[in-house]
Every structure is written in C-alpha cells, then in structure tokens.
Residue, then its C-alpha position, 0 to 999 in steps of 0.5 A: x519482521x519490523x513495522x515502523x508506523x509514519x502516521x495516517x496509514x503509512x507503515x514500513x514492514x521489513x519482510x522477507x529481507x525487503x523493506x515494504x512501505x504502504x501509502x505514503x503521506x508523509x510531507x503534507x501530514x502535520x502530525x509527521x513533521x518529525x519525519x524525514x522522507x529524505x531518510x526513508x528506503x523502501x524496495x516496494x511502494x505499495x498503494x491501496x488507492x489514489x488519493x493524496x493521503x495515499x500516495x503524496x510521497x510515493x514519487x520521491x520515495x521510489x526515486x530516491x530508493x529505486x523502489x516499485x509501486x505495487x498497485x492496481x493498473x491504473x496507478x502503476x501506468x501513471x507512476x509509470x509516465x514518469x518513469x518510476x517502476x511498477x507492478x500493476x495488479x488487480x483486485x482478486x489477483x496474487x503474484x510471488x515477488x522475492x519477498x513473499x506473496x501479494x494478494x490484492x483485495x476487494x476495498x469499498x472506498x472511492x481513488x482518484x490521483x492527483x491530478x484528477x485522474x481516475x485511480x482505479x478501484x481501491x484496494x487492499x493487500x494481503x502480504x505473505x510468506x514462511x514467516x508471517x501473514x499480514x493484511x493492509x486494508x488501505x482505507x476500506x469501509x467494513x465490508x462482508x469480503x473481510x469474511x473472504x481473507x481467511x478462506x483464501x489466504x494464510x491465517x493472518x498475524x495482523x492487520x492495519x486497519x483504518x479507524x473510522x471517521x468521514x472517509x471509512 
C-alpha cells in the first residue's frame, strides 16, 4: 500500500492493486501548484461530498484515467450526465469492488456541487481488505458515529482526518 497526499484532502492510496484517489482539488489549490493532474491515474475517484474543494478535478481525472466515481447517488447521476462512469452508493451501505470492500458512513458536514445543485448528504468511507483497513472521513465534524466504525467494520490501520477550522 502507497499513500501520496495531493494537499487539502486529496490522497492517492494504492490498494489492492488498484489506484484509489479521494477529493480531488488540486488545480485551484495554490498550495498544489507543483502538482500536474494531467500526471495523475486513479481506477476510482471517490467523493466524500460536493463542494468545490471536494471535487474540482474529478471531471478531468476520470476522463483522462477512465476511472469511476464512487459516491453517494446524487453525485454519480450528475458525473453520470456528463458521461463519466460511476458507482453510487449511500450512507450505511457497503459493496465489494475488486480492490477490496467500500462502506460509506455517516459525516456531519453540508454538499452542494458545482453549479448549485444539491450534492447529497456527505459522506465518509471505510476502505478494506486482506491487507489493510482505512477510514476517509471526508470533511466531517466530530461526531458520536466515529464511535460506530469499530463495531461494524475491521479495526482501522489509519485515518485521514480533517484538521479543524471554519468548515469542520
């Protein structure tokens, strides 16, 4: 297993023989400049929620890699009119994909997309297989359901959690 941190809460985690890129804002975020999206290949694009710094590059890099989104419903059928290739889940749910299993939890945050549409409630996700387990908690407040991950998932290796400020 590989993890490559992009800034903000992008990170790239090789699994399971696959490449697992998680919110996508790279371009607009200064503090990235150095990075080229162009460069980067994901088999799966998951999104915690919709806003900007969640998923700004997501379009380009699911074109260009042919990845797909994973993320709650509402944000895959938007992905999904422009013709990029998704697997929509919902808060609670858990599917085996042939990197390993994808459990999409609670998150106390607020998600609208781009263009002012509704984004779905956000969400967290809890990646795992043979190797490893890891929880990417997207921008979730603290909340009592962290409480939940052990009781209903494998025992965690490690988190990406965001660090505290306006927003979480």
């Amino acid at each position: 297993m590989k993890l490559t941190y992009y800034g903000h809460a992008c990170v790239l985690v090789e699994f399971g023989g696959k490449k697992l890129l998680f919110d996508p804002f790279i371009t607009p975020n200064e503090k990235a400049a150095s990075v080229d999206v162009a460069s980067i290949k994901a088999d799966y694009i998951l999104l915690s929620h919709g806003h900007q710094d969640h998923v700004a590059d997501a379009e380009q890099i699911a074109r260009q890699s042919g990845a797909t989104i994973i993320a709650a419903y509402e944000i895959v059928s938007w992905y999904g009119e422009k013709g990029i290739n998704g697997h929509p889940m919902n808060i609670g749910g858990k599917w085996r994909f042939d990197f390993g299993t994808v459990k999409m939890v609670n998150a106390i945050h607020s998600s609208m997309l781009p263009d002012g549409t509704y984004g779905a409630n956000p969400a967290g996700f809890v990646v795992w297989n043979e190797e490893a387990c890891f929880y990417f908690a997207g921008d979730t407040a603290l909340t009592m359901d962290m409480k939940l991950k052990p009781l209903t998932c494998p025992e965690l290796d490690f988190a990406v959690l965001p660090v505290g400020d306006n927003f979480t």
